[in-house]
C-alpha distance (Angstrom), angle and dihedral (degrees) to the residues before:
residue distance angle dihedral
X1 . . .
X2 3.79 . .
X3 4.02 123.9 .
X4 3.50 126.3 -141.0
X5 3.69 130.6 177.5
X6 3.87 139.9 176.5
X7 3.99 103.3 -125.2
X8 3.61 125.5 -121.5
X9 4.02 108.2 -123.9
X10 3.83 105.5 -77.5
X11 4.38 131.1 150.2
X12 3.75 99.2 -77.5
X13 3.85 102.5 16.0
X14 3.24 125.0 153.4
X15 4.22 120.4 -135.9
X16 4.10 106.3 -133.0
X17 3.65 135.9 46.6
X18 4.11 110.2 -43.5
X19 3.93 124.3 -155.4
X20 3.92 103.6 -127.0
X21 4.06 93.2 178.5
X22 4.03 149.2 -87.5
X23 4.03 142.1 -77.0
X24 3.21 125.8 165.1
X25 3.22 130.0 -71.7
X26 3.98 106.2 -76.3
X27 4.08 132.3 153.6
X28 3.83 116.6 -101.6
X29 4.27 128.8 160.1
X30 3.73 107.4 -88.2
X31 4.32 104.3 -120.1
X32 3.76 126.5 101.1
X33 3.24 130.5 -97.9
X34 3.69 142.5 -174.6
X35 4.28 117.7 -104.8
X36 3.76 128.2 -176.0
X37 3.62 124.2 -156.1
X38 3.66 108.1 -118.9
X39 3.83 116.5 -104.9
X40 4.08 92.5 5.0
X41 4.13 138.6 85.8
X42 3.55 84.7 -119.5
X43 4.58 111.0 126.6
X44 4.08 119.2 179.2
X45 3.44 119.1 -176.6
X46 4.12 106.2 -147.1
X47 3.11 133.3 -157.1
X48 3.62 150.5 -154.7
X49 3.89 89.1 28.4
X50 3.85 140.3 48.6
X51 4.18 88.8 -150.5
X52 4.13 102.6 114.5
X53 3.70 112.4 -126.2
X54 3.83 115.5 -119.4
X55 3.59 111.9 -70.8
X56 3.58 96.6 11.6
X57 3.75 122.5 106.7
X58 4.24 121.4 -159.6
X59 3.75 103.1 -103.4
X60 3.58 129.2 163.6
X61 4.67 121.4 -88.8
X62 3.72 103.6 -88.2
X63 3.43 107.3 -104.6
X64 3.89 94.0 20.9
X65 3.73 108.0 -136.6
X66 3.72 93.7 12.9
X67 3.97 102.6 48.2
X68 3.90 115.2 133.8
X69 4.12 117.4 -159.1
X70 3.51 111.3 -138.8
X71 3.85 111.8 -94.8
X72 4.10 99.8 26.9
């Protein structure tokens, strides 16, 4: 199953849908979510699936109310 998300603004981000890895294939709800990389500033929202890509964690949108994705 690959991950994709469209990054949260960050140094370095990129605007547009980002691969963030693979697991095998396994069932999760289909909504988005936000996922941080561990250890990093780096926020994705995903979506299509609530399943956190490898070293991501669910975390909250920077900025809550007020977060702005790269590219919007």
């Amino acid at each position: 199953m690959a991950y994709y998300g469209s990054a949260y603004e960050f140094p370095g981000c990129a605007s547009g849908l980002q691969f963030l890895g693979c697991t095998e294939e396994i069932v999760c709800e289909h909504d988005k979510h936000t996922f941080c990389r561990e250890g990093t500033d780096e926020a994705y929202e995903v979506q299509a699936t609530t399943c956190e890509p490898p070293g991501f964690v669910q975390c909250e949108p920077p900025g809550s109310r007020s977060a702005t994705r790269a590219g919007r």
